[in-house]
C-alpha positions as CSV (number, residue, x, y, z in Angstrom):
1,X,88.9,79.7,131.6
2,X,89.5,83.2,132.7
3,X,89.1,85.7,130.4
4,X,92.6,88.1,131.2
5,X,92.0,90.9,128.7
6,X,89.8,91.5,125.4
7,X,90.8,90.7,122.6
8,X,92.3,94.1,121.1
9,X,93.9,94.4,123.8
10,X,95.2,90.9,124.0
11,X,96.4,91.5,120.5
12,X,98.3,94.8,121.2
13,X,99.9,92.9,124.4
14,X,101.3,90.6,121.7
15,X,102.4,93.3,119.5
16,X,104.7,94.7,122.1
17,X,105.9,91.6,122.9
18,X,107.0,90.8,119.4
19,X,109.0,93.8,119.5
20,X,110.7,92.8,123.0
21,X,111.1,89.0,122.9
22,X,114.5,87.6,124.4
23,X,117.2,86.5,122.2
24,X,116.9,82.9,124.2
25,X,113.0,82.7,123.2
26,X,114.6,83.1,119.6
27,X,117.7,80.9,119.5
28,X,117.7,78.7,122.6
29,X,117.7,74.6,122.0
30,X,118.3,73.7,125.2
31,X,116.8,73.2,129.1
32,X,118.6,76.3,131.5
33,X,118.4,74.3,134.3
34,X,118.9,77.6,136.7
35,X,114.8,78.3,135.9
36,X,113.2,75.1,135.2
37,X,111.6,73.2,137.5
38,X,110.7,69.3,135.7
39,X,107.6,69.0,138.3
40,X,106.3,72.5,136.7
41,X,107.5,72.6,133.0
42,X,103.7,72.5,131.7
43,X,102.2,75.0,133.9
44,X,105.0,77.4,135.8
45,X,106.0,79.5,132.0
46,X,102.3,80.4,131.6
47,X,101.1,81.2,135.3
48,X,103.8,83.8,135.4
49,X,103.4,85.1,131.9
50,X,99.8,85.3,132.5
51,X,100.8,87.8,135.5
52,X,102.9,90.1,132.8
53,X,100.2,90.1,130.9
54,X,97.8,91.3,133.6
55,X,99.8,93.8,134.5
56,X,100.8,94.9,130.5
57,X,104.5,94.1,130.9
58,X,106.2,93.0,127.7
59,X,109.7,94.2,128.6
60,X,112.2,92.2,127.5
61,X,113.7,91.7,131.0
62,X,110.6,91.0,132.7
63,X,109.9,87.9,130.2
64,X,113.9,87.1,130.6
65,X,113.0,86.2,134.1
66,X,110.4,83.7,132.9
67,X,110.8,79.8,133.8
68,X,111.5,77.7,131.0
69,X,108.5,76.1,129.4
70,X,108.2,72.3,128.3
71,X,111.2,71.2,127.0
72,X,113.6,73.0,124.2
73,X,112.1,72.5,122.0
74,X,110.3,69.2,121.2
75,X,107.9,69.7,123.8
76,X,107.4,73.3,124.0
77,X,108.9,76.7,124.0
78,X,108.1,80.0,125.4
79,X,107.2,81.3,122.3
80,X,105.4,78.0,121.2
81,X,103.8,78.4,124.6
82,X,102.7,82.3,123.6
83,X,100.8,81.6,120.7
84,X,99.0,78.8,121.8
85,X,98.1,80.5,125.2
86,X,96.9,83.4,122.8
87,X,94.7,81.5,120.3
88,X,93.4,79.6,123.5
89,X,92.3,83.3,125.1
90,X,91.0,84.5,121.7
91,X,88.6,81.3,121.6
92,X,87.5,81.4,125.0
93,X,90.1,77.7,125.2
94,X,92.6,76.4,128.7
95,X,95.6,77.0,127.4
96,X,96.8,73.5,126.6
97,X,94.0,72.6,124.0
98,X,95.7,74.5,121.5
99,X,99.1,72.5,120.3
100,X,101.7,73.5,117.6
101,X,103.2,71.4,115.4
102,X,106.2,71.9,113.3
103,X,104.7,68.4,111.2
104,X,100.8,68.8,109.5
105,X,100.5,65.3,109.6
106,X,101.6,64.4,113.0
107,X,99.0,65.9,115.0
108,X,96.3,63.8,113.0
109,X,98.2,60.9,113.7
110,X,97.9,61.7,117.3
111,X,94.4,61.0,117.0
112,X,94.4,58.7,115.7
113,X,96.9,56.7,117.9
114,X,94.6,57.4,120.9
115,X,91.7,56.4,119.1
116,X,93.8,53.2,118.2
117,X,94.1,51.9,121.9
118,X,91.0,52.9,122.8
119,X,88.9,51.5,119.6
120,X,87.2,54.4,118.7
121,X,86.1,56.1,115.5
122,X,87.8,58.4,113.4
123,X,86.2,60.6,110.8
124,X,88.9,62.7,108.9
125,X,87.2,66.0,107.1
126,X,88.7,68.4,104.9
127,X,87.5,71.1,102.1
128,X,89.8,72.4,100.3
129,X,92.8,70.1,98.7
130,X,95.5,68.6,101.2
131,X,99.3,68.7,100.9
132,X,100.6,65.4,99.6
133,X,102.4,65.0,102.8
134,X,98.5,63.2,104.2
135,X,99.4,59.8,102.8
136,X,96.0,58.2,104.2
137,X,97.1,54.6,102.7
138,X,100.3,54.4,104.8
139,X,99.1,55.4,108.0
140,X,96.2,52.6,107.2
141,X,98.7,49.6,106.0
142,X,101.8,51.2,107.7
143,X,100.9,52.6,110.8
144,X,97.9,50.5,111.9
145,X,95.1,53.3,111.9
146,X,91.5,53.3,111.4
147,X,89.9,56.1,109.9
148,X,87.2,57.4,106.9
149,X,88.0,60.3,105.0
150,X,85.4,62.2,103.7
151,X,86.1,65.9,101.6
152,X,82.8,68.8,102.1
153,X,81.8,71.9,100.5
154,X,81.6,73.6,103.6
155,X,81.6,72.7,107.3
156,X,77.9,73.2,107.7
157,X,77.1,70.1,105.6
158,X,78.9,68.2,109.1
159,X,76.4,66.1,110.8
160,X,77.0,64.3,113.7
161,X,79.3,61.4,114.3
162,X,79.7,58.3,116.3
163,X,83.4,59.2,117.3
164,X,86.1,61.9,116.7
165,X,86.2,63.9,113.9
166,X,88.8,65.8,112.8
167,X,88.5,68.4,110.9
168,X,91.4,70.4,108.7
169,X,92.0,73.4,107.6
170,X,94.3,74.8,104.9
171,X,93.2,78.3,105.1
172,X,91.6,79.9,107.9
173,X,93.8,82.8,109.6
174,X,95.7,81.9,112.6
175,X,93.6,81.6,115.5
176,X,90.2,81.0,113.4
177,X,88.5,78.1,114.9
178,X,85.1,76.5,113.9
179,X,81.8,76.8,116.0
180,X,80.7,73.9,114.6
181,X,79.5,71.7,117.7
182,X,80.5,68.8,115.5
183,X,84.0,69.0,115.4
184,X,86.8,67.2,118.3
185,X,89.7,68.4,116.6
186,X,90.4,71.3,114.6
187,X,93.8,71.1,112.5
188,X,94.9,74.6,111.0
189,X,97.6,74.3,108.4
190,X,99.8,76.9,108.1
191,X,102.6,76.3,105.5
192,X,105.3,76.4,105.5
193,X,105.3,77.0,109.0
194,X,103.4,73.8,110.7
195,X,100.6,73.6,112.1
196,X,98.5,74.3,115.4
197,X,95.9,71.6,116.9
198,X,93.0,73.0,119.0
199,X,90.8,70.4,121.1
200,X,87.2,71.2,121.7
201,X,85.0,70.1,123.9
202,X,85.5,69.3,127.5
203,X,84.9,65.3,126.5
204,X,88.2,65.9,125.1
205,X,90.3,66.8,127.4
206,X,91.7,63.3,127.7
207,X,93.4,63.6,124.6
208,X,95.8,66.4,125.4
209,X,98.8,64.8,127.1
210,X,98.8,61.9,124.6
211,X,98.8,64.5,122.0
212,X,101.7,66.5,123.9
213,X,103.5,63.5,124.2
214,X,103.5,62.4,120.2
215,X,105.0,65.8,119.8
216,X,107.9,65.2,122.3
217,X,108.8,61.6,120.9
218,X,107.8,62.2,117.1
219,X,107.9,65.5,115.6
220,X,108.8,68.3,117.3
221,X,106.3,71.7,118.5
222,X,106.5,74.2,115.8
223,X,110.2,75.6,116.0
224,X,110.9,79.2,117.4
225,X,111.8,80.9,114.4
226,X,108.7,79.7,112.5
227,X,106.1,80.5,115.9
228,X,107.5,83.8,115.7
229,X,106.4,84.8,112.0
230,X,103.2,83.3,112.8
231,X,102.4,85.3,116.1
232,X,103.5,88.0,113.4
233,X,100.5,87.0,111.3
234,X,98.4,86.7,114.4
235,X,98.7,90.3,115.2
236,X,99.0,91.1,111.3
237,X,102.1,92.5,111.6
238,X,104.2,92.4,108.4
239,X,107.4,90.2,109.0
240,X,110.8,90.8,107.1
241,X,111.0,87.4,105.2
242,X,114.6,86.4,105.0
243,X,115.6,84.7,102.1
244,X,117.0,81.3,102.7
245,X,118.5,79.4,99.4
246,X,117.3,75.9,100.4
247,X,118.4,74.3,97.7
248,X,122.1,75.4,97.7
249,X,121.9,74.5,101.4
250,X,120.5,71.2,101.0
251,X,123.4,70.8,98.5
252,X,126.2,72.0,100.6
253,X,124.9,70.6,104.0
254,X,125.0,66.8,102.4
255,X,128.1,67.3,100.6
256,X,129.4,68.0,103.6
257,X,128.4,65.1,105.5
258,X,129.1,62.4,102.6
259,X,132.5,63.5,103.8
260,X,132.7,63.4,107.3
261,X,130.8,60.3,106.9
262,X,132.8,58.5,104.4
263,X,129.5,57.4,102.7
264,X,128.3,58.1,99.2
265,X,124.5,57.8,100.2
266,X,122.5,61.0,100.1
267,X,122.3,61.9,103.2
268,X,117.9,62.5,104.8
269,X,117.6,65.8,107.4
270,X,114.8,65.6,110.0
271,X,113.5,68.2,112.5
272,X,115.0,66.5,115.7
273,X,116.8,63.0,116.1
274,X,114.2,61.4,117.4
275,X,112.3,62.9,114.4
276,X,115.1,61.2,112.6
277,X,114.9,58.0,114.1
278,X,111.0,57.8,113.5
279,X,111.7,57.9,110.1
280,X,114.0,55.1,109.8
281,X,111.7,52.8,112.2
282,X,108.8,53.4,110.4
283,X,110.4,52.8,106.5
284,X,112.1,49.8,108.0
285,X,108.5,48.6,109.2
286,X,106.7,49.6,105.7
287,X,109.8,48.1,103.9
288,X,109.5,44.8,106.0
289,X,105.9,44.3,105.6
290,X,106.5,44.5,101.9
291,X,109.2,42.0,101.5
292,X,109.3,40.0,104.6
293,X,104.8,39.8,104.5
294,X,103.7,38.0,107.0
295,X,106.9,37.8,109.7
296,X,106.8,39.2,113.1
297,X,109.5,42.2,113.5
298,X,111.6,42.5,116.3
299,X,113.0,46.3,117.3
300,X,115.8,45.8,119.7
301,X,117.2,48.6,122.1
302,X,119.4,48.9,124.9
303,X,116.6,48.9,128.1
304,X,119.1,51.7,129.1
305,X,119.3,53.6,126.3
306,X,119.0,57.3,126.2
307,X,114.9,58.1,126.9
308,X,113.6,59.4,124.0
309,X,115.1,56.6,121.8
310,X,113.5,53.6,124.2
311,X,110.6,55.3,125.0
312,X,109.7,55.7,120.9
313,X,110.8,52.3,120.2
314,X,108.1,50.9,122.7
315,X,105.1,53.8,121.3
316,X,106.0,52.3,117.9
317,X,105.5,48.6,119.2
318,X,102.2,48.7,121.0
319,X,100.6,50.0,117.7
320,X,101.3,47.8,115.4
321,X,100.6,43.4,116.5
322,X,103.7,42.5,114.3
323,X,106.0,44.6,115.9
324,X,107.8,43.5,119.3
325,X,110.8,45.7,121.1
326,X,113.1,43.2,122.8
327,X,116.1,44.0,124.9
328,X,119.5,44.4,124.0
329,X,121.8,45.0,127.9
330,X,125.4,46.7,126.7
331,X,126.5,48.1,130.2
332,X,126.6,47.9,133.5
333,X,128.7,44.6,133.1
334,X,126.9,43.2,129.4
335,X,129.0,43.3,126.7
336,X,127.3,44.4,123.4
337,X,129.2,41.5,121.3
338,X,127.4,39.1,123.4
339,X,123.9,40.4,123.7
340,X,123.5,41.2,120.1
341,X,124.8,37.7,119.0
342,X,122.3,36.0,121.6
343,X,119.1,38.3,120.7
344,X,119.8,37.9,117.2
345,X,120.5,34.3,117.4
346,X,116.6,34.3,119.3
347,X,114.8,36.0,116.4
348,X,116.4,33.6,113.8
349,X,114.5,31.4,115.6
350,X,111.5,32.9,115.7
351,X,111.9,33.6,111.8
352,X,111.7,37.2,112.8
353,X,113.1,40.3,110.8
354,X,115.3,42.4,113.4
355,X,116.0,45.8,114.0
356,X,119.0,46.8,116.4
357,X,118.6,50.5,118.0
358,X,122.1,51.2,119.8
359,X,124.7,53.9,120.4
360,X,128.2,54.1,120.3
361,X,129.8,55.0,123.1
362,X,127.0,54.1,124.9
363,X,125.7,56.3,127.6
364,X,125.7,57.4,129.8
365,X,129.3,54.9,130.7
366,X,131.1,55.7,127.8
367,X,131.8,52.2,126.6
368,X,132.3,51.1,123.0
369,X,132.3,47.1,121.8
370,X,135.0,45.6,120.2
371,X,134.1,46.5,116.7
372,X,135.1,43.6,114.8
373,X,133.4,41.2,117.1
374,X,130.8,43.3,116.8
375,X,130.6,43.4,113.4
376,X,131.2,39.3,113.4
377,X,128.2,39.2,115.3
378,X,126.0,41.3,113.0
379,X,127.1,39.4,109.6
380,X,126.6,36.4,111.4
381,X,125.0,33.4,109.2
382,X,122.1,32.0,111.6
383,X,119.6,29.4,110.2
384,X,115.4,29.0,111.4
385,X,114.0,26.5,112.9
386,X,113.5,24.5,109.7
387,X,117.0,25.1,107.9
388,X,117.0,28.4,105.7
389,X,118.7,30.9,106.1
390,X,117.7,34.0,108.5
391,X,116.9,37.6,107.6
392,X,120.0,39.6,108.1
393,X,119.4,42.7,110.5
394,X,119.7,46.1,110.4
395,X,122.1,48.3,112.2
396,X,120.8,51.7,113.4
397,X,123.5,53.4,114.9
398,X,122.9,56.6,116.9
399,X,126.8,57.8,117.0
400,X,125.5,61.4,118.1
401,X,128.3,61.1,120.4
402,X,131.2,60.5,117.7
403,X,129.8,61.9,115.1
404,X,133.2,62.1,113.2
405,X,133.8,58.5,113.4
406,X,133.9,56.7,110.2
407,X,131.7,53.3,110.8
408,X,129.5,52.9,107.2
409,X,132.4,53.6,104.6
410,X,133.6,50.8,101.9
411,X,136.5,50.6,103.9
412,X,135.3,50.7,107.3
413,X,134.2,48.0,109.9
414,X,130.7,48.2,109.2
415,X,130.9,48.1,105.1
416,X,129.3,44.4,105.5
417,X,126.1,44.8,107.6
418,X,123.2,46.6,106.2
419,X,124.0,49.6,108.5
420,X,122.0,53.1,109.2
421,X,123.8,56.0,111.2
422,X,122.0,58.9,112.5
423,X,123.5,61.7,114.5
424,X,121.3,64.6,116.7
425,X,122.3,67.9,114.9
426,X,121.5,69.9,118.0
427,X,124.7,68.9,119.3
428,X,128.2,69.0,117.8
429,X,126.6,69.4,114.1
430,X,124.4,72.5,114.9
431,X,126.7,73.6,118.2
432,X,123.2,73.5,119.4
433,X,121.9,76.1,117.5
434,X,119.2,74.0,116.1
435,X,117.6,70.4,116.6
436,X,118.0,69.3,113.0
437,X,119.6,65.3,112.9
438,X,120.6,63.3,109.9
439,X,121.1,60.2,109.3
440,X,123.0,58.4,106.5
441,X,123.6,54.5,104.8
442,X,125.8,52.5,103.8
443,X,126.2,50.6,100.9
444,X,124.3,47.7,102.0
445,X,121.7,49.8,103.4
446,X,121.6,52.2,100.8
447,X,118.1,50.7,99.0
448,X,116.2,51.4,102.5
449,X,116.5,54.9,102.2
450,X,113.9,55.0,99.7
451,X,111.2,53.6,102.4
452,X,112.7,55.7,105.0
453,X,112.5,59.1,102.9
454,X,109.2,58.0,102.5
455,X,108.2,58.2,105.7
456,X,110.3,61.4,106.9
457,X,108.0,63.5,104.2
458,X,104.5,61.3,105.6
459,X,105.6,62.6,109.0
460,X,106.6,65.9,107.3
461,X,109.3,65.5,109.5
462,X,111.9,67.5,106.8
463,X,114.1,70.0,108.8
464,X,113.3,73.2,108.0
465,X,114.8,75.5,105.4
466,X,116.5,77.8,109.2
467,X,117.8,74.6,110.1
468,X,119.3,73.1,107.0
469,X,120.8,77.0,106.2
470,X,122.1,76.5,110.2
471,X,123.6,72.7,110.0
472,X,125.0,73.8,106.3
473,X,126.5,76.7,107.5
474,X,128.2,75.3,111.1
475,X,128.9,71.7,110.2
476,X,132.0,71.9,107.8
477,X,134.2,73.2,111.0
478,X,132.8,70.0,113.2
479,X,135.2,67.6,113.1
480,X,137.8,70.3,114.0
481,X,135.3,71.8,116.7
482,X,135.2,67.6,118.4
483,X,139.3,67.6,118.5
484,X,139.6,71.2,120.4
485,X,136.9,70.5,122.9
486,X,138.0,66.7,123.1
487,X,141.4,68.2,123.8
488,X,139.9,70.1,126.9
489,X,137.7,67.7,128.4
490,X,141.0,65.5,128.4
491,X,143.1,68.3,130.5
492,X,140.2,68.7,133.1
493,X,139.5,64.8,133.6
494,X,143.2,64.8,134.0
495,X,143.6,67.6,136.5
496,X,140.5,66.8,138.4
497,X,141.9,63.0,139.2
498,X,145.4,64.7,140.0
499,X,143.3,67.4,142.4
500,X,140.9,64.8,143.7
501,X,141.6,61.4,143.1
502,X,139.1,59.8,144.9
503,X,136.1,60.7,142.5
504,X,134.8,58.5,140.0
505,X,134.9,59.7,136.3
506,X,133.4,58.2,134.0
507,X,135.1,59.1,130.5
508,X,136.3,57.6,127.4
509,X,140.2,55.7,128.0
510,X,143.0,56.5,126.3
511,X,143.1,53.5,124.3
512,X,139.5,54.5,123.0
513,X,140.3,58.1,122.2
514,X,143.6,57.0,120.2
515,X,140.9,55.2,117.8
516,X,139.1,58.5,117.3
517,X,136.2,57.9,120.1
518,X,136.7,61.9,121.0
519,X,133.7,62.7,123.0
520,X,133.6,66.1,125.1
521,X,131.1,65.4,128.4
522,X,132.1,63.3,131.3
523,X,129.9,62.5,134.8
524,X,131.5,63.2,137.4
525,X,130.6,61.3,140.9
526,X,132.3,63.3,143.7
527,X,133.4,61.3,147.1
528,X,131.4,61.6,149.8
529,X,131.0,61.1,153.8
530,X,128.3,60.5,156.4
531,X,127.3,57.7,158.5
532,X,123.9,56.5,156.8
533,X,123.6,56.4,153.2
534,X,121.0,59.0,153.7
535,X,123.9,61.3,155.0
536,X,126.3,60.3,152.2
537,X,123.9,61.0,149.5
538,X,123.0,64.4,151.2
539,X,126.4,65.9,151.3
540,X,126.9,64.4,147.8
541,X,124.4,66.5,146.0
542,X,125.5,69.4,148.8
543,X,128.9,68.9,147.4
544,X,127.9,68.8,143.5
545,X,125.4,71.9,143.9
546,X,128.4,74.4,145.8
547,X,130.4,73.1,142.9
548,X,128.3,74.1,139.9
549,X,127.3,76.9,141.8
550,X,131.1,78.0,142.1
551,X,131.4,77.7,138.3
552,X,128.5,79.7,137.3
553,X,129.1,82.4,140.0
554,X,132.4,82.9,139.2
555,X,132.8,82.0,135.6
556,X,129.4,83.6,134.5
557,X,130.1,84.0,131.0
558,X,131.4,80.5,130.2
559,X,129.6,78.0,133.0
560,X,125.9,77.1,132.7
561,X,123.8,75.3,134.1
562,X,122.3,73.7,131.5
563,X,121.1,70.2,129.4
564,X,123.8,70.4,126.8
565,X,126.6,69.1,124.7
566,X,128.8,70.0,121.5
567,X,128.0,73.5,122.2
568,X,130.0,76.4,120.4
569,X,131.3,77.6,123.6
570,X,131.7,77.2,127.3
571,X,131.2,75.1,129.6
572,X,127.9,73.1,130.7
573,X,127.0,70.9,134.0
574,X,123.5,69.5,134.7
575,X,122.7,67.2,137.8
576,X,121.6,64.9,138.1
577,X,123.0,63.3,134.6
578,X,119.8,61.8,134.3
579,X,117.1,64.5,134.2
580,X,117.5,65.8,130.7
581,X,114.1,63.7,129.8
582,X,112.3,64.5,131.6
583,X,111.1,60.5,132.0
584,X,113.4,59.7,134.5
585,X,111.5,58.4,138.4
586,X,113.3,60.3,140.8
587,X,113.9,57.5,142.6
588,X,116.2,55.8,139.4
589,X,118.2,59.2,139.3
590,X,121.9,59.3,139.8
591,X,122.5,63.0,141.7
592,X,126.2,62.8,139.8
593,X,127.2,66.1,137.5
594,X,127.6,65.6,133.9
595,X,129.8,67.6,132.6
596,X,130.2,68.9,128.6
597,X,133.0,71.3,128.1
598,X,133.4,73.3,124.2
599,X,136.2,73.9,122.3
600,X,136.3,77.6,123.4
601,X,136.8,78.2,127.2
602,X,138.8,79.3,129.7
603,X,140.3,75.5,130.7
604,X,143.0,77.3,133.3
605,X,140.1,79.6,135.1
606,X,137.8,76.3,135.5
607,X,140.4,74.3,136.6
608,X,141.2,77.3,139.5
609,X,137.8,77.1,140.4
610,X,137.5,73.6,140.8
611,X,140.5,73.7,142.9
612,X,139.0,76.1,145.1
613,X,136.0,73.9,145.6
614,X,138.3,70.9,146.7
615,X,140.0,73.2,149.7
616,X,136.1,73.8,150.4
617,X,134.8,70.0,150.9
């Protein structure tokens, strides 16, 4: 790789930069659409920031002006992106063999899911004394991978190896690498911080995006806050350490949610929600191996379902021969009630032990089952082939998008199925200041969480001590933050079908909304004209860019053009509705705006905007 500066130099560059670096790079969860481009996301951040650094500009509006890297933040970051382009230069590395972590386990586990599919060796090598957190049992049993551990004096006493070996380290400096010609991967831990995974050797190569993609649908890269103080270590600059009481925060954040939940479980934090969600599949699979030995499991999921959740579902399944994903179609005419009593009614007879992935409302329509069919459906008594009686399921809930709905209470409609909720913090929990989710149980699901907490601190998946101080601090005013920007969504939808009736909305009714389904974002499908469908679907996304366009020109410091939802403040439109993945074919994607409105905003300056855009169509 080019060589853009020596080291010192390269180290001073960084220096400056610590001192300059945006408040975005800091506090940012989310995509700003207006500089990213999906095609460029791994390569566009560091082929301009490498021209800054070329030209020893670290001003803070000169990196402002940078394209957003990877994905905020699971993917990547800009900072995330900074010190692992720096430790690459330092090493004489391309840029994307060096991977942060906010997990220390995770990255290993990415090697040894590659090597998985592709039957290779694994040789795991440490000195010094791991964290707990490396649970090599349960990633043997559990997770299906094949691997020796072996524990040196020194790496010198490494001889070669049929196969990758990975090698960690607990307490080399940041940026240290080994020369040892023996070693794929080199794991440095830095507590409590995460980790950072170089890959050496140009045989190696083929690992990266596999790697990359584990942290997307897994973990999460090592968050802001965290890459910050260690780019601070990298140039030994002495960081102010700010105090964080994680214990009073852990305390206050779940008291918190036993409330808004109505449950009495305590309730598990992870690093993202699909973080989260890895959690619960994984301690459901370790907890059905152990008392259901022997039976296939089935993992069910809308096909529709928001990307990340499908997507992990299926990466879960392909590792493991007992696990299966099979399809569970809620929209687009299929009624929940219906699919889950057929699909479950199919795995009785298979003697199966099922798992059900789904979200209410779904999305993106916005529809919600009839909740005592659907519960009917789930407490169901079904019998196997030869007479007994089937396993009951389990419920996983994602209800990021009515978070304040109570479903797993005593006295609510899903008190008799073992049920499991989990909500994405980085929306109306967080007001997208972090990516934290939680999840809770109820009563019937209450003895899983045991297996499931197990696996959250294999992953070491635990939100960090920012993010619980963040969720504890912002959560207690959520259910009160859902009913203001509920109440605004409402009063545009309306006014927007009085000022152009002939779009298509697509927001929760009335009747749904009177039973406390309150969500804030609706899509938006504006009419069109033309005499192909070429021409129509032209003038539509014409139309839907002049519109967003209009909002952010003229309501700057409200409307953004951004992936986002349950936000403090403001206003935020993405098109097409379906890009926020990232996963998405272009060909599948519907050029229709989604739109998520806050509970603070100017409601009567939008809606004079929008009007202005009709009398411009």
């Amino acid at each position: 790789m080019e060589k853009i500066m020596e080291n010192n130099k390269l180290i001073n560059y960084i220096s400056t930069l610590i001192e300059q670096v945006p408040t975005d790079w800091l506090k940012l969860t989310t995509h700003r659409l207006d500089i990213y481009d999906e095609s460029q996301a791994k390569t566009q951040f560091l082929e301009q920031f490498e021209t800054l650094v070329k030209e020893n500009n670290a001003q803070t509006s000169a990196l402002e002006e940078l394209p957003t890297a990877y994905d905020y933040i699971r993917l990547g970051h800009p900072l995330s992106s900074v010190l692992e382009w720096t430790i690459a230069q330092i090493n004489g590395l391309s840029a994307d063999s060096v991977i942060s972590f906010q997990s220390i386990t995770i990255p290993l586990m990415a090697v040894l899911r590659k090597n998985l599919f592709t039957g290779k060796n694994t040789r795991v090598v440490y000195t010094n004394e791991l964290p707990t957190a490396f649970d090599f049992d349960s990633l043997r049993d559990v997770y299906g991978y094949n691997f020796e551990v072996m524990q040196i004096n020194t790496e010198e006493e490494l001889e070669s190896f049929e196969g990758s070996t990975v090698y960690i380290s607990t307490q080399n400096k940041v940026g240290e690498l080994s020369n040892n010609a023996n070693i794929d991967f080199f794991l440095s831990i830095h507590a409590p911080y995460g980790s950072i995974l170089s890959v050496l050797g140009e045989d190696n190569k083929a690992y990266i995006s596999e790697i990359q993609h584990v942290r997307r649908r897994e973990t999460v890269a090592m968050t802001p806050a965290n890459t910050f103080a260690v780019l601070q270590e990298l140039v030994e600059k002495d960081a102010p350490q700010k105090q964080s009481d994680v214990l009073a925060n852990k305390a206050s954040l779940r008291a918190s949610i036993k409330t808004i939940t109505n449950t009495s479980s305590e309730a598990l934090v992870a690093s993202s929600g699909l973080s989260t969600q890895y959690a619960i599949v994984m301690g459901l699979i370790d907890h059905a191996l152990e008392n259901h030995p022997g039976k296939e499991i089935k993992i069910v999921v809308p096909p529709n379902c928001y990307g990340g959740t499908n997507d992990q579902a299926r990466r879960v399944a392909a590792c493991l021969d007992r696990v299966e994903v099979m399809d569970l179609p809620v929209d687009g005419g299929n009624d929940m009630v219906n699919s889950v009593d057929r699909v479950l009614t199919t795995i009785a007879e298979m003697d199966a032990v099922p798992f059900i992935i789904a979200e209410i409302p779904t999305n993106p329509r916005v529809e919600v089952p009839v909740l005592t069919d659907l519960r009917d459906a789930l407490s169901k008594e079904r019998k196997t082939p030869n007479g007994d009686q089937a396993i009951a399921p389990v419920f996983i809930l994602d209800q990021t998008f009515c978070p304040n709905f109570h479903f797993l209470g005593e006295d609510n409609i899903l008190a008799s199925v073992q049920a499991i909720a989990y909500v994405s913090g980085s929306k109306f929990p967080s007001g997208g200041k972090c990516t934290a989710g939680y999840l809770v149980a109820n009563k019937k699901a209450e003895a899983l969480m045991t297996k499931i907490e197990k696996h959250l601190t294999l992953c070491d998946n635990e939100a960090t001590a920012l993010q619980y101080e963040i969720l504890a601090e912002q959560i207690p005013s959520m259910n009160q933050r859902i009913a203001d920007a509920f109440t605004n969504t409402r009063a545009f939808v309306n006014f927007i079908e009085e000022t152009l009736p002939e779009a298509k909305i697509n927001f929760v009714s009335e009747e749904l909304a009177a039973e406390g389904f309150t969500p804030s974002v609706f899509s938006l499908d504006l009419p069109t004209k033309g005499n192909t469908d070429q021409e129509r679907e032209m003038y539509k996304r014409e139309m839907n860019n002049l519109l967003i366009n209009m909002m952010i020109n003229e309501i700057p410091n409200e409307s953004k053009y951004c992936v986002s939802y349950g936000q403090l403040k403001g206003c935020y439109w993405t098109i097409p509705a379906t890009s926020t993945q990232g996963t998405t074919k272009e060909a599948d994607k519907d050029y229709i705006a989604r739109v998520a409105l806050s509970a603070h905003m100017d409601l009567e300056k939008h809606k004079e905007v929008f009007k202005d855009f009709v009398s411009k169509m």
